[in-house]
N, C-alpha and C positions, 0 to 999 in steps of 0.2 A: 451465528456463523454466516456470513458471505458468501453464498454459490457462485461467487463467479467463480470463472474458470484461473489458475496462476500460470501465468505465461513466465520461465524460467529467464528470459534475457531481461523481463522488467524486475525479477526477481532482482539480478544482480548488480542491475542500476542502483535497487533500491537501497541494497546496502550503504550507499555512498553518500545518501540523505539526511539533512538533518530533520528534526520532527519533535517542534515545540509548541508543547500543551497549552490550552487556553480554557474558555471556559468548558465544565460538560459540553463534551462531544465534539470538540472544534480542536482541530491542531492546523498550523504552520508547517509546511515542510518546505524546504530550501536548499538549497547544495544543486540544483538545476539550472538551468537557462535563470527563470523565475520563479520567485516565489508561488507556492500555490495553498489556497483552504480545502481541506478535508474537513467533513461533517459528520456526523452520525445522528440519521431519525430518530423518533421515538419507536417506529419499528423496528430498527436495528440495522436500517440498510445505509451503509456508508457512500456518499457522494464525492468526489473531487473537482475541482472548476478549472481542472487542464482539458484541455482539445482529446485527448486519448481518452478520458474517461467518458467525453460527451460521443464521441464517434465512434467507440468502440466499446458499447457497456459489459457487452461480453467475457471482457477481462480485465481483470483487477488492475487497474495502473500503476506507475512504481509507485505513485504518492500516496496511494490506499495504502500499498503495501508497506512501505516503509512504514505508518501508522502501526498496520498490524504487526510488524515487528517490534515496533516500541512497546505495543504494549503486552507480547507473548502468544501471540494469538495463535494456539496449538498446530491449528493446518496450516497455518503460515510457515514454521518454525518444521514443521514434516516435511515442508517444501523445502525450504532451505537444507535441510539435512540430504535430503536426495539430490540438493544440487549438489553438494557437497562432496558429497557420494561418486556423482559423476566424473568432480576433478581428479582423482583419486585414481 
């Protein structure tokens, strides 16, 4: 799991991403300004090579995030729900 913190407005960016797999642990995400790579270590910690991730590690960027939504990623997906929640 990723401790960063989910900032709810990159949340709802995120939705709008596309996010295609490559090899273990590398996706494409696109549907932004530009294209961007998402990684994942061998320790589990996911990096992104947009400007937000590098300046702001503190919270998850939409390109993580949309990752973590592709792939179900539970406290992602609890986030989503409480945004959800909040339209409502």
């Amino acid at each position: 799991m990723n401790a960063q913190r989910i900032d709810s407005n990159r949340l709802r960016r995120a939705l709008f991403l596309d996010v295609a797999p490559h090899a273990e642990g590398r996706w494409t995400v696109t549907g932004g300004a530009e294209p961007h790579l998402v990684t994942r270590a061998r320790t589990g910690s996911v990096r992104c090579d947009c400007l937000d991730a590098l300046y702001r590690p503190q919270v998850r960027c939409k390109h993580n995030l949309a990752v973590a939504l592709s792939r179900g990623e539970r406290h992602v997906l609890t986030g989503l729900r409480e945004l959800l929640g909040e339209a409502q």
